[in-house]
C-alpha positions as CSV (number, residue, x, y, z in Angstrom):
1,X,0.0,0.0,0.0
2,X,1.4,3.6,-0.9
3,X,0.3,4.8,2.6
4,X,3.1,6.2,4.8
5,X,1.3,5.2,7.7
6,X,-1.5,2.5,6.6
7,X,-0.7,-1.1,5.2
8,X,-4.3,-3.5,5.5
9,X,-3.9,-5.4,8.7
10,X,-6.0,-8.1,7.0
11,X,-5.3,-10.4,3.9
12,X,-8.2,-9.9,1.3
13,X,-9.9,-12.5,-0.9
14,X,-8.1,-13.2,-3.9
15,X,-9.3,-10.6,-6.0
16,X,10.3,9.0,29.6
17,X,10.7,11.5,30.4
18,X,11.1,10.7,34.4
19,X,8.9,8.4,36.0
20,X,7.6,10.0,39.0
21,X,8.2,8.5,42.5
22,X,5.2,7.1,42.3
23,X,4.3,4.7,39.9
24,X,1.5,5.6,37.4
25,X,0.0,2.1,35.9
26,X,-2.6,3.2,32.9
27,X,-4.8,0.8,30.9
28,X,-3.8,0.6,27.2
29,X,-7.4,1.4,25.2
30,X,-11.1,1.5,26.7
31,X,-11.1,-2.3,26.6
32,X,-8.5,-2.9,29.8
33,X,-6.2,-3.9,26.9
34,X,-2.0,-3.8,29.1
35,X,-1.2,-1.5,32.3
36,X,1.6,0.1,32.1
37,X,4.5,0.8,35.0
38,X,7.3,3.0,33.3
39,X,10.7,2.6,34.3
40,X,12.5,5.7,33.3
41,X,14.5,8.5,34.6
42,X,17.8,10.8,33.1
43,X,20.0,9.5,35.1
44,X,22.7,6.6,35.9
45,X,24.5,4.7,33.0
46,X,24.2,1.5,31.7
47,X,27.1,-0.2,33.0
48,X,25.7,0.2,36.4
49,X,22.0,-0.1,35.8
50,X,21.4,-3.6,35.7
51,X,18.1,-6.2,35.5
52,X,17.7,-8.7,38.5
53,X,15.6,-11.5,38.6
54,X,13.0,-11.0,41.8
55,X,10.5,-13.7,42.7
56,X,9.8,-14.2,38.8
57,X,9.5,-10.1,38.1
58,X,12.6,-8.2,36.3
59,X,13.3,-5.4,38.0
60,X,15.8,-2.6,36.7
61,X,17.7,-1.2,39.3
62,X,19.6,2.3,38.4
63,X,22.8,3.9,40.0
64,X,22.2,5.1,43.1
65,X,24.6,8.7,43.0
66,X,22.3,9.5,39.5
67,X,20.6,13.0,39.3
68,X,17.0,12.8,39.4
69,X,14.8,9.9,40.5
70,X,16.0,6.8,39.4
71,X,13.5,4.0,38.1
72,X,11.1,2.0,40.1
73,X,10.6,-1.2,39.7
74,X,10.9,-1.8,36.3
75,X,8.4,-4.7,36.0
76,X,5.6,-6.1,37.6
77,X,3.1,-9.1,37.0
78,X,-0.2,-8.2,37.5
79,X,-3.2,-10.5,37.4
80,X,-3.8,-11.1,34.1
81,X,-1.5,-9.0,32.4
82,X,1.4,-10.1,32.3
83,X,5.0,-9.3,32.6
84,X,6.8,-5.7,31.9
85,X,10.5,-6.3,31.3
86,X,12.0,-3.2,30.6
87,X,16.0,-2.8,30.2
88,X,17.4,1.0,29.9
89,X,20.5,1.9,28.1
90,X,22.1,6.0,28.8
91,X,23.6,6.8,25.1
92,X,24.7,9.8,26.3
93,X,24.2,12.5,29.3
94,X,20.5,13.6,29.7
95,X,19.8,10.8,26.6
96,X,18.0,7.1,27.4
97,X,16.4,4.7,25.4
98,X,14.5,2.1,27.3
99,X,13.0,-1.1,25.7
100,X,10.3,-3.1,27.3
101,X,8.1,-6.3,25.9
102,X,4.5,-6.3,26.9
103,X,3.0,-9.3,28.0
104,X,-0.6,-10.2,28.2
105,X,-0.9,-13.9,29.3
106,X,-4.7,-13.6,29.2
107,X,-5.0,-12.5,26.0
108,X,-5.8,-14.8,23.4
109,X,-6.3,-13.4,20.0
110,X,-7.0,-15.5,17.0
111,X,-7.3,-15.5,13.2
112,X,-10.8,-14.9,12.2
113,X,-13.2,-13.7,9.0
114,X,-14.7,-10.7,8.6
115,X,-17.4,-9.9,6.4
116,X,-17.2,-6.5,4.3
117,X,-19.7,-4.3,2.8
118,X,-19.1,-2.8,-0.7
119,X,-19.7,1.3,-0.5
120,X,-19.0,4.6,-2.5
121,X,-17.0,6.6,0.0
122,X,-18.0,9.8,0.9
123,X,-14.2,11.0,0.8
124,X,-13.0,10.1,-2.3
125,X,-15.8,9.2,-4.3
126,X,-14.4,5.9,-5.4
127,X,-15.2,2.5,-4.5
128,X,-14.5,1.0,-0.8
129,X,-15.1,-1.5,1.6
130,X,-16.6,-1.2,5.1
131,X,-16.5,-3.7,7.9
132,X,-18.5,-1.7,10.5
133,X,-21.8,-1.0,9.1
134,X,-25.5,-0.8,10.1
135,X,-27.4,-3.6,12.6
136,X,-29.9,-4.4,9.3
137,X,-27.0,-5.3,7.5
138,X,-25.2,-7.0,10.2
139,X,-28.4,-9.0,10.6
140,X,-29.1,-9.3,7.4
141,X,-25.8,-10.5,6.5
142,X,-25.1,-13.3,9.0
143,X,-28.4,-14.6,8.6
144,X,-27.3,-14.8,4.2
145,X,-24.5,-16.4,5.7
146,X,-26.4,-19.0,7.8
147,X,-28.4,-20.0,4.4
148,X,-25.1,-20.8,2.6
149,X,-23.4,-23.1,5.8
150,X,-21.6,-20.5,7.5
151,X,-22.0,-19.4,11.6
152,X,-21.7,-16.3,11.7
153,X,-21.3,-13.7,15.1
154,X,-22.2,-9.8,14.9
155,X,-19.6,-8.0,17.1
156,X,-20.9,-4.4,18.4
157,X,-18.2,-1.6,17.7
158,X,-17.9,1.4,19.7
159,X,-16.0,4.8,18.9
160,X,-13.1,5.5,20.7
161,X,-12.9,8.6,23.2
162,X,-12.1,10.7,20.2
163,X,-12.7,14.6,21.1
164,X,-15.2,15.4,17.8
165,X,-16.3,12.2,16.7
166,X,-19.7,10.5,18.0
167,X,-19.9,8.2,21.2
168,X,-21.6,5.0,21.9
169,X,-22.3,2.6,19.4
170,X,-20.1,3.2,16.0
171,X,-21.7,-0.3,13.8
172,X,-21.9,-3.7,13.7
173,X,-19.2,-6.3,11.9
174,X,-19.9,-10.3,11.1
175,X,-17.4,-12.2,11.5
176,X,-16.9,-15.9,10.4
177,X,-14.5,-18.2,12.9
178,X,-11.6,-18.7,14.9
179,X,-8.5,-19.9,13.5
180,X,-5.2,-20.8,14.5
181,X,-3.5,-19.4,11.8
182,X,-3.8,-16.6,8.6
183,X,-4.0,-19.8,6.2
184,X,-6.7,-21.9,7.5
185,X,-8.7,-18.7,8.1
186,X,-7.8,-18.4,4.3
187,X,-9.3,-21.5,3.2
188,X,-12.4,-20.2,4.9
189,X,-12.0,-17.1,3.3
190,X,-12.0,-18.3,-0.1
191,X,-15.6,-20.5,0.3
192,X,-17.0,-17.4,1.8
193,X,-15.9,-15.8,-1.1
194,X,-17.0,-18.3,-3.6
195,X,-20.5,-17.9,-1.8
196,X,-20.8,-14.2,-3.2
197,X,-19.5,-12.8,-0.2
198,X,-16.6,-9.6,0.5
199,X,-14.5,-10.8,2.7
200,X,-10.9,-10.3,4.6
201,X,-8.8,-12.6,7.0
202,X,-7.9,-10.3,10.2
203,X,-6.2,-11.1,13.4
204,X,-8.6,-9.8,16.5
205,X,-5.3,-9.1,18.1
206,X,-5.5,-6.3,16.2
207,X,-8.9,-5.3,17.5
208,X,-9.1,-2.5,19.9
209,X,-11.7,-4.2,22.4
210,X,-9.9,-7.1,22.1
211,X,-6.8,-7.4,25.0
212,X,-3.2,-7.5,22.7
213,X,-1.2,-9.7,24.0
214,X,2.4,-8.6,23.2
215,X,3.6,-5.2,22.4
216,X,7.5,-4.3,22.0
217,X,7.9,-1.0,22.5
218,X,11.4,1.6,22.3
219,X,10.9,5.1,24.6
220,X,13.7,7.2,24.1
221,X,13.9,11.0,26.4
222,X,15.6,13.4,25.8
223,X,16.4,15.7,28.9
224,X,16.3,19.5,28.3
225,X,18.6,20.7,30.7
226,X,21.2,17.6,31.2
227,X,21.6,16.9,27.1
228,X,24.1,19.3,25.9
229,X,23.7,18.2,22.1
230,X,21.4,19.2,19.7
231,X,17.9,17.7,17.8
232,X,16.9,18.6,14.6
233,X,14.4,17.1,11.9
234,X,16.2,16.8,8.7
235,X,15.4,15.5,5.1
236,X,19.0,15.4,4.8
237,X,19.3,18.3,2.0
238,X,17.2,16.7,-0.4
239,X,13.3,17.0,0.3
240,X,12.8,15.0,-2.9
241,X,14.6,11.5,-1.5
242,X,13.7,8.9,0.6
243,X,16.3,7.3,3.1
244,X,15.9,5.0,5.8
245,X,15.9,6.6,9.3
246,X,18.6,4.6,10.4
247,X,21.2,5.4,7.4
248,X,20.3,8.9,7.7
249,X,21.5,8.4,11.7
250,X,24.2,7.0,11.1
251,X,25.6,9.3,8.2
252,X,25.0,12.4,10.6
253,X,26.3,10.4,13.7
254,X,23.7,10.1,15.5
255,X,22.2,8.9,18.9
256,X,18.9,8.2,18.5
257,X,16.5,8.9,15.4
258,X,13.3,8.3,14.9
259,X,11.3,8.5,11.5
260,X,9.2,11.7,11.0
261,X,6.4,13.2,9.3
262,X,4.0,12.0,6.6
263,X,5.6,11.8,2.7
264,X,4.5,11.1,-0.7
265,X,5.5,7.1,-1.3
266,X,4.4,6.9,-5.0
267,X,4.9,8.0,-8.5
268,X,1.2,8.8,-8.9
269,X,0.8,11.1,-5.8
270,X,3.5,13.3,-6.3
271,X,7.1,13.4,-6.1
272,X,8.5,10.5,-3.6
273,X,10.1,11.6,-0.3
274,X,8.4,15.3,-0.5
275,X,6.3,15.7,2.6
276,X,2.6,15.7,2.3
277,X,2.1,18.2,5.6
278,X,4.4,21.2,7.0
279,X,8.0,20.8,7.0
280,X,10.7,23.2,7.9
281,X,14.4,22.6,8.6
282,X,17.6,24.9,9.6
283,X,14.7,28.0,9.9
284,X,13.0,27.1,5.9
285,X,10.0,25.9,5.2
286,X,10.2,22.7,2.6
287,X,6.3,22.1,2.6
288,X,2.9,23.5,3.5
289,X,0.0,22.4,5.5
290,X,-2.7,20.2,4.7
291,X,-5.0,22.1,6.6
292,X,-4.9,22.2,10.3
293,X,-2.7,19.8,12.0
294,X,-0.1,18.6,14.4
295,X,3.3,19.4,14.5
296,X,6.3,19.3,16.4
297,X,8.0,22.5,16.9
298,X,11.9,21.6,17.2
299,X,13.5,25.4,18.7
300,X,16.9,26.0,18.5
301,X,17.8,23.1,17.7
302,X,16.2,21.5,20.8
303,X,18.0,24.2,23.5
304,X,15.1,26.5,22.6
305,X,12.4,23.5,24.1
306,X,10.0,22.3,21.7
307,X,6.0,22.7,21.0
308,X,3.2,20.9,19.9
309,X,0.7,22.5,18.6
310,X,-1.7,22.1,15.0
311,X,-0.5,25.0,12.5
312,X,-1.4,26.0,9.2
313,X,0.6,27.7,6.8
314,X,0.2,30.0,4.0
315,X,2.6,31.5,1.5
316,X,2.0,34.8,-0.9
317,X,3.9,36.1,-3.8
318,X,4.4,40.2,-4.6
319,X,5.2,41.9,-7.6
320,X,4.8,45.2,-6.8
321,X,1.2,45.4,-5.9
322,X,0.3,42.3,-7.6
323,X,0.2,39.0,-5.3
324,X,-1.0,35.8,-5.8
325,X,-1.4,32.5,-3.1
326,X,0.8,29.9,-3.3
327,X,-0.4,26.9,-2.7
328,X,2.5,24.3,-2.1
329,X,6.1,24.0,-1.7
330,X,7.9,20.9,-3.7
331,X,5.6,19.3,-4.7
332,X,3.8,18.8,-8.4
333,X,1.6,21.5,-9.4
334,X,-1.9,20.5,-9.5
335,X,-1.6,17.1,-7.2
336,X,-2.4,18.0,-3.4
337,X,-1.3,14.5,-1.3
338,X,-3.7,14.7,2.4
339,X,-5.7,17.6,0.6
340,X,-6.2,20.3,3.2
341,X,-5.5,23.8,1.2
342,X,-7.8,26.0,-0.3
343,X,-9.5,25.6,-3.3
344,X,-8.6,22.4,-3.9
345,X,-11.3,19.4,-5.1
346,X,-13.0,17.3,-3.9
347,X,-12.2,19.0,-0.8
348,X,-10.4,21.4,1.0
349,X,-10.7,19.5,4.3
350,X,-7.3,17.3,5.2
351,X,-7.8,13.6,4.3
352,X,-5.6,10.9,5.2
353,X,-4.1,9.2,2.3
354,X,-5.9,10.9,-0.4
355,X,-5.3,13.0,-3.4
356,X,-6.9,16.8,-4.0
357,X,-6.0,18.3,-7.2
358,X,-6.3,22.3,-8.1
359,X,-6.5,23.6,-11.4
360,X,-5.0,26.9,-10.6
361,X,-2.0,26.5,-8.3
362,X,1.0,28.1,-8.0
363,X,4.0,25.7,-6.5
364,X,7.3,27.6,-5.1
365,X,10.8,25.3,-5.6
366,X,13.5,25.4,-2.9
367,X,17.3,24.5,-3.4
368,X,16.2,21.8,-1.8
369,X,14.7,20.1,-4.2
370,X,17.3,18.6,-5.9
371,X,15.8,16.3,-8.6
372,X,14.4,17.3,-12.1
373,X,11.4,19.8,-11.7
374,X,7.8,18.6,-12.6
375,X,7.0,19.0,-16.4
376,X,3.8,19.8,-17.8
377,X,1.4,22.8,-19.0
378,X,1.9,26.1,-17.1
379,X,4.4,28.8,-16.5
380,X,7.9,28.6,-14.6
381,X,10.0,31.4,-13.5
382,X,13.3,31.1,-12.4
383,X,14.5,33.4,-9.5
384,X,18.0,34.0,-8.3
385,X,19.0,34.2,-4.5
386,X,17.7,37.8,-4.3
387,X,14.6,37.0,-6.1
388,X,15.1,38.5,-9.3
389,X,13.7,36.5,-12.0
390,X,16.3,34.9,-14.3
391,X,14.2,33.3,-17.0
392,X,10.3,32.5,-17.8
393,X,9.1,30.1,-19.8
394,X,8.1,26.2,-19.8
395,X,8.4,23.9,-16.7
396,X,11.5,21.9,-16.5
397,X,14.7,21.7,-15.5
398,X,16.7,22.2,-12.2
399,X,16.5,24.6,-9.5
400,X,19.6,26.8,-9.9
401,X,21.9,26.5,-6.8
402,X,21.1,29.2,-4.2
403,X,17.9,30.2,-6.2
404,X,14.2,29.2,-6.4
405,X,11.6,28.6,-9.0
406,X,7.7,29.2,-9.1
407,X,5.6,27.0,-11.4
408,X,2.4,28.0,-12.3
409,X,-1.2,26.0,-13.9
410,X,-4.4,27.6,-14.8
411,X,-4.9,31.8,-13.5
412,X,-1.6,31.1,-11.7
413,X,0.8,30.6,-15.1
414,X,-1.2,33.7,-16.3
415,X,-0.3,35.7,-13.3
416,X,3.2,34.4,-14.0
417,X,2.9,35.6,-17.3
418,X,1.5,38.9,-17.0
419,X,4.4,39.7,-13.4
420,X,7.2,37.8,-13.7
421,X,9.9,39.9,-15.7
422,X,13.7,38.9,-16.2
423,X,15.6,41.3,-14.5
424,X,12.8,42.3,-11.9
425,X,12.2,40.6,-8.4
426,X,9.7,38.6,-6.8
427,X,8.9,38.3,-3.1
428,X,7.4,35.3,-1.4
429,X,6.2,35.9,1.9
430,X,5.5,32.5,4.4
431,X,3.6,32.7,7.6
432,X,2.9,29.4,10.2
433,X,0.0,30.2,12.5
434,X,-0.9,28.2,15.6
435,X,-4.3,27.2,15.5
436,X,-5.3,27.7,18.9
437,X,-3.9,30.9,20.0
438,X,-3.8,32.7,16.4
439,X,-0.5,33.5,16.9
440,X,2.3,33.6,14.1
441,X,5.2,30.3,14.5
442,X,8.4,32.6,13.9
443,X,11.7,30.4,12.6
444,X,15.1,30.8,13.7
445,X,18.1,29.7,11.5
446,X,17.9,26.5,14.0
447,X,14.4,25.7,14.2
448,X,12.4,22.7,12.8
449,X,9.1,21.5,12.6
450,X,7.8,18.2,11.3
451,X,4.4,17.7,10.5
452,X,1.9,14.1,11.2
453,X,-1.5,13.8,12.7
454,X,-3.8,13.6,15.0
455,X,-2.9,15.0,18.1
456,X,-3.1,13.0,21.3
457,X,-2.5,14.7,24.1
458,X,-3.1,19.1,24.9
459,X,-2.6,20.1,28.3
460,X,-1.8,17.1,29.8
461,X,-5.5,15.5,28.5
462,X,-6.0,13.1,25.5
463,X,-7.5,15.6,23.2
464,X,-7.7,13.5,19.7
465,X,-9.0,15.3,16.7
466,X,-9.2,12.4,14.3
467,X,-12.1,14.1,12.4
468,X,-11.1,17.5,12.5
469,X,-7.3,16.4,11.2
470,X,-8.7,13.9,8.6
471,X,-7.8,10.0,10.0
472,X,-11.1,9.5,10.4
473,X,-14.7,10.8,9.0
474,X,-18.0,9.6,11.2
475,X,-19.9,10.1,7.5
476,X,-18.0,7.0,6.3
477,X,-16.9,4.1,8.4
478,X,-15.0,2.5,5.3
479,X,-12.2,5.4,5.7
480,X,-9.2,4.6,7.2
481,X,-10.9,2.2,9.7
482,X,-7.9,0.5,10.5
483,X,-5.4,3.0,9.6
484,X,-6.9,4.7,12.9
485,X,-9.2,2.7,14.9
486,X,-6.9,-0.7,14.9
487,X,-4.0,-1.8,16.4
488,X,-0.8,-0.6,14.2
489,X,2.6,0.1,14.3
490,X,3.2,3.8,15.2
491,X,5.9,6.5,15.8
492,X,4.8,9.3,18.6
493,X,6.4,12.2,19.8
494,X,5.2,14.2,23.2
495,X,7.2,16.6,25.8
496,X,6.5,16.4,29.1
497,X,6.2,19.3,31.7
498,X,9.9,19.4,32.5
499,X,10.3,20.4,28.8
500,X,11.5,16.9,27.9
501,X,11.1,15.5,24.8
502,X,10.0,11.9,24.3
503,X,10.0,9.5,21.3
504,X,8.5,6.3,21.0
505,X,8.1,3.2,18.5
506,X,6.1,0.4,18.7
507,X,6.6,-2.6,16.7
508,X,3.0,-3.8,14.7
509,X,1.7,-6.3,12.5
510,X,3.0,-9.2,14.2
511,X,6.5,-8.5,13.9
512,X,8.3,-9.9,16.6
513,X,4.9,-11.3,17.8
514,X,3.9,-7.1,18.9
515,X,0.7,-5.8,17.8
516,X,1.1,-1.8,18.1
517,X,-1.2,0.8,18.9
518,X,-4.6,2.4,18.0
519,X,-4.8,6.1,18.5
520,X,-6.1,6.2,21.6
521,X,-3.8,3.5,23.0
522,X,-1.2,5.7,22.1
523,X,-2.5,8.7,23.9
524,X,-3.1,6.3,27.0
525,X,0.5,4.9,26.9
526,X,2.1,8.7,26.2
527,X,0.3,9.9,29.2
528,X,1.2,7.6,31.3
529,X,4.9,8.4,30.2
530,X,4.4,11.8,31.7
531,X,3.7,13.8,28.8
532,X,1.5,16.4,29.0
533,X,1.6,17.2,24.7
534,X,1.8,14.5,22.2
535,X,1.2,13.9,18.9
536,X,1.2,11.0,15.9
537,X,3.7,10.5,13.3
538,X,3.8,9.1,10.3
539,X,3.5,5.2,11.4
540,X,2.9,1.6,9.6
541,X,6.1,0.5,7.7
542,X,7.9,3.6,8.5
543,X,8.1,3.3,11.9
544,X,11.6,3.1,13.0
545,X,14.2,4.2,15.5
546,X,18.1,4.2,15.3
547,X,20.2,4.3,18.4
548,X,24.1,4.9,17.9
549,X,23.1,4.5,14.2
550,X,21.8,1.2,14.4
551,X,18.4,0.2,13.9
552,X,16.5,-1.4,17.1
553,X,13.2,-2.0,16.6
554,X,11.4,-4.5,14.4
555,X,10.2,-2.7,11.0
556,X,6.8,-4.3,9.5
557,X,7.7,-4.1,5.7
558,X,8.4,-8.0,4.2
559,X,11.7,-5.2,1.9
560,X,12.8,-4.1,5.4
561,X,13.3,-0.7,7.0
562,X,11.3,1.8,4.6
563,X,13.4,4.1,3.1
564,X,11.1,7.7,4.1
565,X,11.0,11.2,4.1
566,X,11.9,13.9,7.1
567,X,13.4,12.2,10.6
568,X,14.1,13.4,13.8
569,X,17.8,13.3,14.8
570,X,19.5,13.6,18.3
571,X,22.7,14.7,17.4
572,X,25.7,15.0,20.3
């Protein structure tokens, strides 16, 4: 799938920062899914930290003469959950990574059928599948089900504690048998099939009501005032490539990276490795927003704190009195990946994973963009470093080293035409706004921002606004369903109140036996870190995390460690 984030967690048919001195234990997801004790503090080093083994519990014990309070215990097994093992390693001053494995030994999750409904979806118009649908159909459907041999069950859905989506009751799903394994649920599969039936394979493991029973997680902090190094997102100085996170960390040197935002993965979409949300690195912006959503706000190179906050972004061009909106920054003319800008069809809303297109939309090219520029009908101007215009004429070509180019389609190659004069200067103006306070993002030659969605946590409280950021739309349950709602793997980044800043993986899709996170588990398991802001980023295959250069968690791609766009690198 060409989703950053999303891969089907089914097989279809064929056709931190401290922990407090008191232990915080959380429930992972609405359904009592794994508690959580979390054994993590800036302090101590690894040689002397070390795991005992304690009446069948591991416990981590830290150096004693460390700053800060050290960990509790670093495990615990509680009555039907299971075992947390967590072992802690200090890569540098003020900079830990802790690992810890997840254990539900109640849990048992199984291989199972579940029936689909073909729909139109009301977000991109096309063709789609839903597995949570009305009761009539659920009724209707395991009872069609029952006529052809098959016992079918109706499972009740519920929404998650989303902040602007409906409560209660989201649908219904049938679902066919319990299987030991993807391939006999397969052979099921395929008579349901023959029978007339859409149909997928899942795992319930993946299921949010449904307990998971492993989860391999990596927490890396990052303490404000003992870390004397730097952090930074980077798209290594070329927004148009894709690398993996962990050969981008160990080019740089670095001790810990963790992918970033989301990116365009195909052809068809727009050009590969170009963000598909806000972007900014050393003080520039790279890309615009799809409408209003998270971001991580990286200051001064991390000695300035950090932010999370939704932004939007707009940029303007001037000649003279003349101005016109640009719409995008590298990226093709015309093709708007996650939608969210104005004027663009079928909507301007941001969605998830879908293409919006504009017939008049002017693009801006940074030196950044160092691959061949889109071709096509329009106007281009080529500007200078000073932002006098060196040519104008068809789209093509390079960006010229220190310069910039605009490319225009539609009203916006006519405003090209009629304003852009070799040997006279253009101005493009850039403003980031934060959403809730109104107030303009300013960027220093150090500062960074790397862009995802939803947000999880404001203030301390899980504040998720899956609608409002485009994951999720309560019109139509066929769109990103899973991408949202079921358990994947995912890449987070939150700060706590100490200023802290905190990155997490965890692995998904069975690798490793770990089932990941929905959204709202990752809100749950963030809090309970200690953060008080948090947000998603981009997930699925890309999730990764380097530490000394090396990757350590377990990527879900069958190729390996995605190769993606911007990451976030802790530099010494």
């Amino acid at each position: 799938m060409n989703s950053p984030q999303s891969s089907p967690s089914s097989t279809s048919a064929p056709s931190v920062p401290d922990i407090r001195r008191t232990r915080r234990r959380v429930a992972l997801s609405s359904a009592a899914v794994l508690a959580l004790a979390v054994p993590l503090g800036v302090c101590g080093t690894s040689a002397q930290a070390q795991a005992q083994t304690d009446a069948g519990a591991i416990r981590l014990l830290a150096d004693s003469s460390a700053s800060g309070p050290g960990p509790a215990s670093g495990s615990a097994f509680l009555a039907g959950l299971g075992l947390e093992q967590w072992n802690t390693q200090n890569v540098a001053p003020g900079v830990r990574v802790s690992t810890v494995t997840l254990q539900n030994q109640g849990s048992a999750p199984f291989w199972t059928v579940t029936l689909e409904q073909p729909v139109t979806s009301k977000v991109t118009l096309g063709p789609a599948r839903a597995e949570v649908e009305s009761e009539s159909w659920a009724r209707t459907t395991a009872a069609q089900l029952a006529a052809h041999g098959f016992a079918a069950r109706v499972e009740a859905v519920r929404w998650p504690g989303y902040s602007d989506t409906p409560r209660g009751l989201m649908g219904y799903r049938v679902r066919v048998g319990e299987f030991p394994s993807s391939g006999a649920a397969g052979t099921e599969l395929s008579a349901i099939t023959a029978a007339g039936f859409a149909a997928v394979t899942e795992w319930t493991g993946y299921d949010a009501q449904t307990p998971a029973d492993r989860e391999n997680i990596h927490v890396a902090v990052i303490a404000r005032g003992a870390f004397r190094g730097t952090v930074e997102a980077t798209h290594d100085g070329n927004v148009a490539q894709r690398a993996t996170t962990s050969s981008v960390a160990a080019q740089l040197g670095s001790l810990v990276g963790v992918n970033g935002g989301f990116f365009v993965t195909s052809n068809a979409d727009g050009v590969q490795g170009t963000q598909s949300g806000l972007g900014a690195y050393d003080g520039q912006v790279q890309s615009l927003s799809s409408g209003d959503r998270a971001a991580l706000v990286v200051k001064n190179n991390g000695k300035g704190g950090y932010q999370i906050a939704n932004l939007t972004s707009t940029a303007t061009v001037r000649s003279g009195a003349a101005t016109f909106a640009v719409e995008g920054v590298n990226r093709v003319p015309g093709t708007v990946r996650d939608c969210g800008r104005p004027d663009a069809t079928p909507t301007t809303h941001p969605e998830q994973d879908v293409d919006c297109y504009e017939t008049n939309d002017l693009v801006q090219f940074t030196p950044e963009f160092a691959a061949p520029l889109p071709t096509g009908t329009g106007t281009q101007a080529v500007l200078d470093a000073a932002g006098k215009v060196l040519s104008v004429g068809a789209r093509g070509g390079a960006v010229p080293a220190g310069g910039t180019v605009l490319q225009g389609i539609g009203t916006a190659a006519a405003w090209l035409d009629a304003h852009a004069v070799v040997g006279h200067r253009l101005t493009v103006d850039q403003r980031i706004v934060d959403s809730a306070t109104g107030r303009t993002v300013h960027l220093g030659p150090n500062d960074s921002i790397v862009s995802a969605a939803p947000r999880l946590l404001r203030d301390g409280r899980i504040d998720i606004d899956a609608a409002d950021e485009g994951v999720v739309d309560p019109r139509d349950l066929s769109f990103n369903y899973q991408w949202a709602n079921a358990r994947q793997p995912r890449t987070i980044a939150g700060v706590d109140a100490r200023g802290d800043l905190i990155l997490v993986t965890v692995d998904g899709r069975l690798t490793a036996g770990s089932e990941g996170f929905t959204l709202y588990e990752e809100a749950e398991f963030m809090r309970s870190l200690g953060a008080v802001q948090a947000l998603n980023l981009d997930g699925g295959g890309s999730t990764a995390m380097a530490v000394d250069g090396r990757l350590v968690n377990n990527t879900s791609d069958a190729t390996g460690e995605r190769p993606v766009g911007d990451t976030i690198q802790v530099l010494p």
